[in-house]
C-alpha positions in Angstrom: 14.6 5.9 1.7 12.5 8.8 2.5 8.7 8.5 2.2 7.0 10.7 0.4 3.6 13.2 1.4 0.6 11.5 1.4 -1.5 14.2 -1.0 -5.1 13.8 -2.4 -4.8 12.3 -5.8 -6.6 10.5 -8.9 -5.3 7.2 -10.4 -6.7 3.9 -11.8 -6.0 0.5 -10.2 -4.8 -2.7 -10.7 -6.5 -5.6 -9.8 -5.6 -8.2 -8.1 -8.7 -10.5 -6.9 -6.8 -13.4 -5.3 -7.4 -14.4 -1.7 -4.8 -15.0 1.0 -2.4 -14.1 -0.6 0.9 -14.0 1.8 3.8 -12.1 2.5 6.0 -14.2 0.6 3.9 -14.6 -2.5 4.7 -10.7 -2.3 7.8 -11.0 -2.0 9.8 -14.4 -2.2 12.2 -15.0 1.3 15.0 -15.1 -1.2 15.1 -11.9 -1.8 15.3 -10.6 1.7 18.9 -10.3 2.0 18.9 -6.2 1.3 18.7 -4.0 4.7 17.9 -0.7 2.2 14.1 0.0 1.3 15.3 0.1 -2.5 15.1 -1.9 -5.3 12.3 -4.4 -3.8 9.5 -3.2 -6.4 11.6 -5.0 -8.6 11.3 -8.6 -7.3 7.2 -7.6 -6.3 5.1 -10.8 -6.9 8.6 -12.2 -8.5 7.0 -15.7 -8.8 4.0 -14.7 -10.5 5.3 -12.0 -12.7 8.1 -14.4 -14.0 8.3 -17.7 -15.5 11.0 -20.1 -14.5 13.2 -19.1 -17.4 12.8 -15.6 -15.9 11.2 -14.0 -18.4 7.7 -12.6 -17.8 4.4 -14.2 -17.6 2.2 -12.5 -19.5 -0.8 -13.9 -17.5 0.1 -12.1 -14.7 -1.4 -8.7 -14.0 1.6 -6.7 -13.6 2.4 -7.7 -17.0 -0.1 -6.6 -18.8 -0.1 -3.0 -20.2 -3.9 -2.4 -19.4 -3.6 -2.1 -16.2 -1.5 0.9 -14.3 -1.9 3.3 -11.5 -0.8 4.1 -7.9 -3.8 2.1 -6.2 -4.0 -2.0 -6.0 -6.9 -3.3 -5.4 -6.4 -7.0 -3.5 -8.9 -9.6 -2.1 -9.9 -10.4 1.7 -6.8 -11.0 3.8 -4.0 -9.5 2.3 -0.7 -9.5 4.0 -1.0 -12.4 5.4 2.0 -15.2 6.8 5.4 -13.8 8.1 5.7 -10.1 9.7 8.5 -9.3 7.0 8.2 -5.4 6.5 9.8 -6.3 2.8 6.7 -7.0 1.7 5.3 -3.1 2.4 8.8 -2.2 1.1 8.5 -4.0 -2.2 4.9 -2.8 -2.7 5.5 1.3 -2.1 9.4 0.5 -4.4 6.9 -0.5 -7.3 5.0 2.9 -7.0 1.8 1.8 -5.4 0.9 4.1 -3.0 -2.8 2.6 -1.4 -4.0 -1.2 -1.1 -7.3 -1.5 -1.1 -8.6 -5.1 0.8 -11.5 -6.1 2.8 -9.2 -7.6 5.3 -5.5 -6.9 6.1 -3.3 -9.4 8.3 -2.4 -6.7 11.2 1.5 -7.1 10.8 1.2 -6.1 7.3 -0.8 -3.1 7.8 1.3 -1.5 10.2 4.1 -2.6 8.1 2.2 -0.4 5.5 1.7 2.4 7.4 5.0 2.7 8.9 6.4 2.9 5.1 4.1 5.3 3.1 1.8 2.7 2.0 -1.6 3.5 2.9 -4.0 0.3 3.1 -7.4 1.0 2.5 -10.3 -1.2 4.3 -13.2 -1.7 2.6 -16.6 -3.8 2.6 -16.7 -7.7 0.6 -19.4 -6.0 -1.2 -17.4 -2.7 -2.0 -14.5 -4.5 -2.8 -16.2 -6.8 -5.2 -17.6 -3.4 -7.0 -14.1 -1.9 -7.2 -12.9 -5.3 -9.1 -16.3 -4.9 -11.7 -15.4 -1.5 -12.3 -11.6 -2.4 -13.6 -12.7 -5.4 -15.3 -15.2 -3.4 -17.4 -12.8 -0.4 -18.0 -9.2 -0.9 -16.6 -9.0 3.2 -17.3 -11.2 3.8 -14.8 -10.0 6.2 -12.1 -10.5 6.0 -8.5 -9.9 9.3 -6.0 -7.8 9.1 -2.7 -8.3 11.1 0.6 -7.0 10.6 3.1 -7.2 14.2 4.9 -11.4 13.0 4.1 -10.4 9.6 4.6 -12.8 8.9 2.1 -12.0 6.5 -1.6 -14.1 7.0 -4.1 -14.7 5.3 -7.4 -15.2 8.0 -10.3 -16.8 5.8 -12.3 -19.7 4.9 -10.5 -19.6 8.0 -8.2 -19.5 5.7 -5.0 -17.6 6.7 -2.0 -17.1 5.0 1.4 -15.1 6.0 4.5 -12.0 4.0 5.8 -11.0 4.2 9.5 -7.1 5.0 9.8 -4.8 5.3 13.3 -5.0 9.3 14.0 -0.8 9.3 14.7 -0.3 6.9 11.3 -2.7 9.8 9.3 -0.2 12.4 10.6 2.8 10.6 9.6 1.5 9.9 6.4 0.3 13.2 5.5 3.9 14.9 6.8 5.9 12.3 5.1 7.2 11.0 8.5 8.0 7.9 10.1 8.1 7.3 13.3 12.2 8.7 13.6 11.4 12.1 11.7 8.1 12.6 14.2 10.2 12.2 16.6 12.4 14.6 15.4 9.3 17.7 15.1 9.4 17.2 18.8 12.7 18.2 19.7 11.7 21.3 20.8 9.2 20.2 22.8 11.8 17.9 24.3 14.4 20.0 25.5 11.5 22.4 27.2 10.4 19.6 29.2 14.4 18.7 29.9 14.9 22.3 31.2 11.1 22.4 33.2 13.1 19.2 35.1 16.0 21.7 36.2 
């Protein structure tokens, strides 16, 4: 599945202020069986989104027709548990294209990175902000950029910066991973093969 540009763009958020929550609360093991990056979104939070009778919990966030957007918005130490890259799969299938957390387990945020999903770092105290904003209108929009590397929350006009790897910026911004950046350098390649000559 190809990954799409990272651009500059608007969107609202959903919120999802739960703690620790781990790669297979993401998405269950039992859905791991797929080798494709397609069709995951579908099975995203599968435990919490559904009942047992498989029909859907309303309670759940993803469930409830107030919330929407591109951006989630997760609490400290997302990612966390087993290094499956299902879980950034299932995520970026659903549409989301940013997580925003104060903490990421490593794994998962190269995971991210390496699949179009960019994860957003910011401070407790930002993060908490971000989660008062939705609550109070879950319409509100928040700006991506990651050229600026800056997030911004239109509502309030706050912005803060987010550190990202220089390489994993490219790639996003290109729509590469690491096989088509590769790729852009086969010129460069076979100059350096025929230098050797």
């Amino acid at each position: 599945m190809p990954i799409d540009k990272f651009v500059k763009f608007r969107s609202p958020a959903v919120p999802l202020p739960i703690e620790n929550v781990d790669t297979d609360q993401i998405i269950p093991a039992r859905f791991l069986k797929a080798v494709e990056r397609k069709g995951f979104g579908d099975n995203l939070f599968r435990d919490w989104r559904y009942k047992k009778d498989n029909t859907p919990n309303p309670d759940f966030v993803l469930n409830q027709s107030r919330y929407s957007g591109k951006i989630l918005v997760a609490g400290k130490n997302f990612g966390s548990g087993s290094s499956r890259e299902h879980a950034a799969w299932s995520i970026y299938d659903y549409g989301f294209r940013v997580v925003v957390s104060s903490f990421f387990a490593d794994i998962f945020k190269n995971n991210a990175l390496n699949n179009g999903l960019l994860p957003v770092v910011v401070s407790p105290e930002y993060l908490e902000k971000l989660f008062e904003t939705i609550e109070a209108n879950p319409e509100a929009e928040f700006e991506v950029n990651l050229e600026e590397q800056t997030f911004t929350n239109l509502e309030t006009g706050e912005t803060t910066d987010y550190e990202i790897n220089a390489y994993k910026k490219k790639c996003l911004l290109n729509g590469y991973d690491d096989i088509d950046f590769l790729v852009t350098l086969k010129d460069k390649v076979a100059k350096f093969e025929e230098s050797l000559r």
